[in-house]
C-alpha positions as CSV (number, residue, x, y, z in Angstrom):
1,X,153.2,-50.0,8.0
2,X,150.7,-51.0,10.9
3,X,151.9,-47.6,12.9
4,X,151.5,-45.5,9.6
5,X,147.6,-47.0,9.5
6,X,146.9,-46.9,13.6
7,X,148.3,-43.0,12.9
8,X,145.8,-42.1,9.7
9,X,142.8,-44.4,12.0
10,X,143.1,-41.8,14.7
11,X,143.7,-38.7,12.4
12,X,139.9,-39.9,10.7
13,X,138.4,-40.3,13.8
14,X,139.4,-37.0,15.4
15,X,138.2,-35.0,12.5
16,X,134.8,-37.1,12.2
17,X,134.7,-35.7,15.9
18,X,135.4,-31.9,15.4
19,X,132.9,-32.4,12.5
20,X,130.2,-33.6,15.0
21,X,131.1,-30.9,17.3
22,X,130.6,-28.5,15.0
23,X,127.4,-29.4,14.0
24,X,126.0,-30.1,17.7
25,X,127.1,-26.9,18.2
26,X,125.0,-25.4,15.6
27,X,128.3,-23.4,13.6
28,X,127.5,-26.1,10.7
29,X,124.9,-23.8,10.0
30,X,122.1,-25.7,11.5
31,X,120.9,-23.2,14.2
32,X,117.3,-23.8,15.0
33,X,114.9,-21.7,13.9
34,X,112.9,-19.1,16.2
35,X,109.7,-18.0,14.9
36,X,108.5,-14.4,15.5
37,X,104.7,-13.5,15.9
38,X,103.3,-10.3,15.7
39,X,100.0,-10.3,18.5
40,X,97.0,-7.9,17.7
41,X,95.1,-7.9,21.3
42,X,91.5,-6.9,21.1
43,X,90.5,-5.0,24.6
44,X,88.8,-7.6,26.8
45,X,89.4,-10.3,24.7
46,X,93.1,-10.3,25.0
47,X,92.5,-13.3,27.4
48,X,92.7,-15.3,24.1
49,X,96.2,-15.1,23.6
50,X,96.8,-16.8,27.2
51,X,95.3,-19.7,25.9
52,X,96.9,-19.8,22.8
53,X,100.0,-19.0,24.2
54,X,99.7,-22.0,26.6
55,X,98.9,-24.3,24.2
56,X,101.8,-23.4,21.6
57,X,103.8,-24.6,24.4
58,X,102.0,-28.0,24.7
59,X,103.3,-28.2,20.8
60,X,106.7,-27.4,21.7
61,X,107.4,-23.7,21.0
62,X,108.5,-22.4,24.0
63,X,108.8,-18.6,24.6
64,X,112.6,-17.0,24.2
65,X,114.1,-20.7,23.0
66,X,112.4,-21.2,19.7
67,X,109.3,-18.3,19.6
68,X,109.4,-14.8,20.3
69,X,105.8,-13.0,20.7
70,X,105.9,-9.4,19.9
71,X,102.7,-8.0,21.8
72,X,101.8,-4.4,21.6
73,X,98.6,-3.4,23.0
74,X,96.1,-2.2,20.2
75,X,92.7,-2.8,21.9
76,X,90.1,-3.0,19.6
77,X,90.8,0.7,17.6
78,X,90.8,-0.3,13.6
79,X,93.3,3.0,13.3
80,X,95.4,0.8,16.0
81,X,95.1,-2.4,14.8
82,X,95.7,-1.3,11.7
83,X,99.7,0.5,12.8
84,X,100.5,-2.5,14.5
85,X,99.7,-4.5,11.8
86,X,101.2,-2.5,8.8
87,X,104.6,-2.8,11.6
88,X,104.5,-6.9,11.5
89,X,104.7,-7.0,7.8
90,X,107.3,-4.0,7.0
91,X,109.2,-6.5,9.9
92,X,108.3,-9.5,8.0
93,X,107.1,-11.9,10.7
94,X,106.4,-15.4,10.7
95,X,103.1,-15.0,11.6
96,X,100.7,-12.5,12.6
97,X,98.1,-13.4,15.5
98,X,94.9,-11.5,16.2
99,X,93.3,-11.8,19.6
100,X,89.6,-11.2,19.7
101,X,89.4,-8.3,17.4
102,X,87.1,-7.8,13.8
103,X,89.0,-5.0,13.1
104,X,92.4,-6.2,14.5
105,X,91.8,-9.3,11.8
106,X,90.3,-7.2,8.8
107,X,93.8,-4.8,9.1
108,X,95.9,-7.7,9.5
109,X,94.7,-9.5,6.2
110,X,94.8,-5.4,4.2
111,X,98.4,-5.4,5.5
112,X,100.0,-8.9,4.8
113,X,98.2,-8.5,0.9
114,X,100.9,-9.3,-1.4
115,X,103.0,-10.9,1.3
116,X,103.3,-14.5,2.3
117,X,102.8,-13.9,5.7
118,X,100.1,-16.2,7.6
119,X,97.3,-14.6,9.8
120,X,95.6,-16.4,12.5
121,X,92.3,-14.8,13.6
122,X,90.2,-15.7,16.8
123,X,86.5,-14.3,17.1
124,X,86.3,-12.4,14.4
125,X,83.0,-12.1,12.6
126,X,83.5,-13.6,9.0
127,X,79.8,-12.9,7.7
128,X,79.5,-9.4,5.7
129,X,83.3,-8.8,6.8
130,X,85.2,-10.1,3.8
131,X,87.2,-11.2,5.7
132,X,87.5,-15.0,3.8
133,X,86.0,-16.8,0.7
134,X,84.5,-19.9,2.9
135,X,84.8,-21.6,6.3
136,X,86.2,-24.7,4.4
137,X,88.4,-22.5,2.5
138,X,89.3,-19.6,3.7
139,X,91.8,-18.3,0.9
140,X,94.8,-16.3,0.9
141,X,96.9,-16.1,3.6
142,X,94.2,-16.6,6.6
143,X,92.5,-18.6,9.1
144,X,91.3,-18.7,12.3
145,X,89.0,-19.6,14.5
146,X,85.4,-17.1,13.9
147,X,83.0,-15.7,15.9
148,X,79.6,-17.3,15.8
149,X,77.7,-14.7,15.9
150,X,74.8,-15.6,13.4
151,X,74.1,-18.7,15.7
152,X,74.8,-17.1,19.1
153,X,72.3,-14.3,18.3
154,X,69.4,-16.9,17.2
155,X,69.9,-18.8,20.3
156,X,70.2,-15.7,22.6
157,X,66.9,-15.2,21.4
158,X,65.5,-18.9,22.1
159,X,66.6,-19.0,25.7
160,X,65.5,-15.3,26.3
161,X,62.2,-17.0,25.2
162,X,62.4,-19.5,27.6
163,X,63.5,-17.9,30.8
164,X,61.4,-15.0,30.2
165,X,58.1,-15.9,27.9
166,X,55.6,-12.5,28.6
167,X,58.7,-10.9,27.2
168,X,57.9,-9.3,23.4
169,X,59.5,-6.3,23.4
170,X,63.2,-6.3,23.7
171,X,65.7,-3.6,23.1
172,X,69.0,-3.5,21.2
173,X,71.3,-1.1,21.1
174,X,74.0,-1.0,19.0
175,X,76.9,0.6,17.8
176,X,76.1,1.4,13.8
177,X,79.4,2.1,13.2
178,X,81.2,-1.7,14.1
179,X,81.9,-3.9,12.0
180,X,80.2,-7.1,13.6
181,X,76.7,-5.1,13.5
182,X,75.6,-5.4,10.0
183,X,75.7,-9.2,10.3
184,X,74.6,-9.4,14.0
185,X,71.2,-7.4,13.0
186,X,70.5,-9.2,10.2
187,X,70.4,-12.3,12.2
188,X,68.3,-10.6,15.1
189,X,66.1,-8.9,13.2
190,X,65.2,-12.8,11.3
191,X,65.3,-14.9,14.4
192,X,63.1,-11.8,16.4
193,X,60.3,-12.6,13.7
194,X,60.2,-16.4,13.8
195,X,60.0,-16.0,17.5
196,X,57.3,-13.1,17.1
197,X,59.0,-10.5,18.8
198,X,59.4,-7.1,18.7
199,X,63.0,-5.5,17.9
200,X,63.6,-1.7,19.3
201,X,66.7,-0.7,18.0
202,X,68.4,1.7,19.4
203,X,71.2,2.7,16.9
204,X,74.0,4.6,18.4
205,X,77.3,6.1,17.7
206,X,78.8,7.0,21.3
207,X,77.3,5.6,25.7
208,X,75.6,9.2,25.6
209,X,73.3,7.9,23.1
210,X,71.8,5.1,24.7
211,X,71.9,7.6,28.1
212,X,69.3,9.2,26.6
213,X,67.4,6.5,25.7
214,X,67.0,4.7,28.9
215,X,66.3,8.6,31.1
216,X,63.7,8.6,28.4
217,X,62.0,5.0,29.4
218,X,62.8,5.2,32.4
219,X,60.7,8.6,32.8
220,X,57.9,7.0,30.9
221,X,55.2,5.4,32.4
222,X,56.0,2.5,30.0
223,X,59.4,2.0,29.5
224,X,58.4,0.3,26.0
225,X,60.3,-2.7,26.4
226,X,60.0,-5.9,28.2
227,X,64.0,-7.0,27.8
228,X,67.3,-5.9,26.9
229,X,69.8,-8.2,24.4
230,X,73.6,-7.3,24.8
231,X,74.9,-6.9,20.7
232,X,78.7,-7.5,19.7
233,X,80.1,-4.4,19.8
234,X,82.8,-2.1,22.0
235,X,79.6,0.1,23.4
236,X,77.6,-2.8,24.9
237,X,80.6,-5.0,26.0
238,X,83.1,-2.7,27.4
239,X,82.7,-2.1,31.2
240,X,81.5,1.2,30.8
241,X,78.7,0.4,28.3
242,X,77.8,-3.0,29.9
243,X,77.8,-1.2,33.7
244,X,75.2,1.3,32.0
245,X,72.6,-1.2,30.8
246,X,72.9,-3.8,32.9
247,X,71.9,-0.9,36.0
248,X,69.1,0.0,33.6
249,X,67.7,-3.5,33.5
250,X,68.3,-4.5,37.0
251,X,66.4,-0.6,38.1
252,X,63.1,-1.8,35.6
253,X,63.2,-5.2,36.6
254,X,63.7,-6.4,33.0
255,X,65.8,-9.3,31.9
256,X,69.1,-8.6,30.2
257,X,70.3,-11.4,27.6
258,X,74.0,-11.6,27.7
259,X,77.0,-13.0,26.1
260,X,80.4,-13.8,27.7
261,X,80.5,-15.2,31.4
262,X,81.9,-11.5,32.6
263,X,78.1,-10.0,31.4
264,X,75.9,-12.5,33.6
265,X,78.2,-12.0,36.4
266,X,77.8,-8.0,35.9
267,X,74.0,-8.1,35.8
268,X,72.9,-10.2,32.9
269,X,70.2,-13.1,33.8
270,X,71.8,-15.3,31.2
271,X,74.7,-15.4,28.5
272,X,75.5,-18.0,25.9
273,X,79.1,-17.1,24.4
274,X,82.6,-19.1,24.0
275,X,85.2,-20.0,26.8
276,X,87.7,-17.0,25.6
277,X,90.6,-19.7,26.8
278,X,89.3,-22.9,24.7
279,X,89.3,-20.0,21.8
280,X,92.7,-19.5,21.8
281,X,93.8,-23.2,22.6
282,X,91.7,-24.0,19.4
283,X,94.0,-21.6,17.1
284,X,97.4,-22.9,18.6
285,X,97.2,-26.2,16.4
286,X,96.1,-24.1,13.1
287,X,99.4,-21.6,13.5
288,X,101.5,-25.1,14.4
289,X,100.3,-26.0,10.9
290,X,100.9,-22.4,9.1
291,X,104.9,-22.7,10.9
292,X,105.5,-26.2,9.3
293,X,104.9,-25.6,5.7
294,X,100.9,-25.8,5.1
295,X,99.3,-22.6,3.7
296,X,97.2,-20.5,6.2
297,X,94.4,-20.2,3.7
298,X,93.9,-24.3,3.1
299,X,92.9,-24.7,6.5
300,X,89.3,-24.6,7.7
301,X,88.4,-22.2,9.9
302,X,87.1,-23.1,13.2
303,X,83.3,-23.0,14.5
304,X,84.1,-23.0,18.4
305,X,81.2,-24.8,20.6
306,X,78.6,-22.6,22.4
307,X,78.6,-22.7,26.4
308,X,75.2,-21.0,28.5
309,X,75.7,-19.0,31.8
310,X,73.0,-18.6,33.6
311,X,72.9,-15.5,37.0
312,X,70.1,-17.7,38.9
313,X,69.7,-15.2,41.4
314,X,69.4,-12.4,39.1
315,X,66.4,-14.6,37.9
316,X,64.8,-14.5,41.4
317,X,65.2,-11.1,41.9
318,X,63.2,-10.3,39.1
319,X,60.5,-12.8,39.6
320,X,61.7,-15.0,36.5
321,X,61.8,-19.2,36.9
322,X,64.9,-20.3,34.7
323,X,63.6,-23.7,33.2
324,X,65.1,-27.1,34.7
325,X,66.4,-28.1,31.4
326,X,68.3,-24.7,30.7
327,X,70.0,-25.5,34.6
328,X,71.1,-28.3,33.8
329,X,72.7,-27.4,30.4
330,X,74.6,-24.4,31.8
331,X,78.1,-24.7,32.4
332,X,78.0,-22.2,35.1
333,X,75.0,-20.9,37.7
334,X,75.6,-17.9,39.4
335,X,74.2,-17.8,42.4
């Protein structure tokens, strides 16, 4: 009787082991879950998605064990964007992620409609775009972290102000065709007239345009403009657009208000933008939340903190005195 009970005590406790085995093992159909995430890069500010990246590590989703991050190249093209992003959903990804890029985020949210697939945007405009209800609430399937652009533009104005005050006349160029311009002029055009200065637009459509302009000015014996403001679009930012005006500005002599770090240390006497790294870091916890159960469009969108770059010896060079208090707010002096 006691060796018929030792015999069935062993037979229990071998198959509670194979049962554990099995399940350890992951063929008692618990295999852990890899999430997929479709990236939409936008040109130069791809950098984003290094930061995110990084910082969905810190949360514990590490690349090829549990996430897989499927990253074509679309630049900032809407037609692009807008393949790439159609491609995510047809594949049914867990969540799509767009890198710097209005137009990469607006073609993400047209092609997850009618899905349940989450979209997490960083610096895109959200003003005149569409492309939510409300910063608190951003609705549907979407969130992200925007681009400030109405309070970036104001300010861009105030410190142009400050570093260079005989300045009344300053130029901006833009592309009429973008989608962050609408909203960006709007904001210049008010904050120009508080500050009592004069705006001459220059609205454009491809470089050649603004070519003209400046062999115009520059041929005048008054160019017609005391400064130059950098607007948030492909045509002033990209290298070949930036390389143009900022050569213009540093031949006349003028100040050039800039954005992004990369523009004061091409020319621009100042910039006040976002660390393109902190950006992404900032989205990493909002997708954390989308991959454990909360709904993209519940969660507030992020306002990410100005920083101020300041080119101090583009200053000298063109007889300007940057105010002690603007040195000692900038996060970075180039010198």
């Amino acid at each position: 009787m006691s060796i018929k009970n030792n015999t069935q005590n062993v037979w229990t406790l071998l198959t509670w082991l194979i049962i554990a085995t099995l399940l350890l093992s992951g063929c008692g159909g618990t295999s852990k879950k890899v999430y997929r995430v479709g990236v939409i890069r936008g040109g130069a500010f791809g950098v984003i998605f290094d930061g995110f990246k990084a910082e969905m590590t810190k949360l514990g989703y590490i690349e090829g064990e549990n996430i897989v991050y499927d990253v074509p190249d679309a630049g900032s093209d809407l037609a692009g964007a807008a393949d790439f992003a159609r491609q995510f959903a047809a594949d049914k990804v867990d969540l799509i992620f767009v890198s710097g890029s209005t137009p990469g985020a607006i073609a993400a949210k047209a092609a997850t409609e009618g899905t349940n697939i989450p979209v997490v945007f960083t610096y895109a405009s959200t003003e005149g775009t569409g492309l939510i209800q409300t910063v608190r609430e951003p609705g549907g399937n979407i969130t992200g972290v925007r681009y400030p652009g109405h309070e970036m533009i104001i300010k861009r104005l105030e410190i142009l102000r400050q570093i260079a005050p005989n300045a009344h006349r300053v130029w901006a160029g833009y592309d009429i065709n973008n989608p962050n311009t609408a909203s960006a002029l709007e904001s210049l055009r008010s904050g120009a007239e508080a500050l009592e200065l004069t705006l001459v637009e220059v609205p454009a459509t491809k470089l050649d345009d603004f070519k003209a302009d400046f062999e115009a000015r520059a041929a005048a014996d008054d160019p017609g403009i005391d400064a130059l403001i950098l607007m948030p679009d492909g045509l002033n930012m990209a290298t070949e657009g930036l390389t143009l005006i900022s050569q213009f500005a540093a031949e006349q002599k003028l100040p050039l208000a800039g954005s992004l770090l990369y523009t004061v240390e091409a020319g621009a006497v100042f910039g006040n933008a976002n660390d393109l790294i902190k950006i992404g870091e900032l989205a990493a916890p909002q997708a954390d939340k989308i991959l454990k159960g909360i709904p993209a469009g519940t969660i507030p969108v992020i306002t990410p903190d100005q920083d101020l770059y300041i080119n101090y010896k583009v200053a000298q060079e063109i007889g300007l005195t940057v105010p002690e208090g603007l040195l000692k707010m900038a996060n970075q002096i180039v010198k």
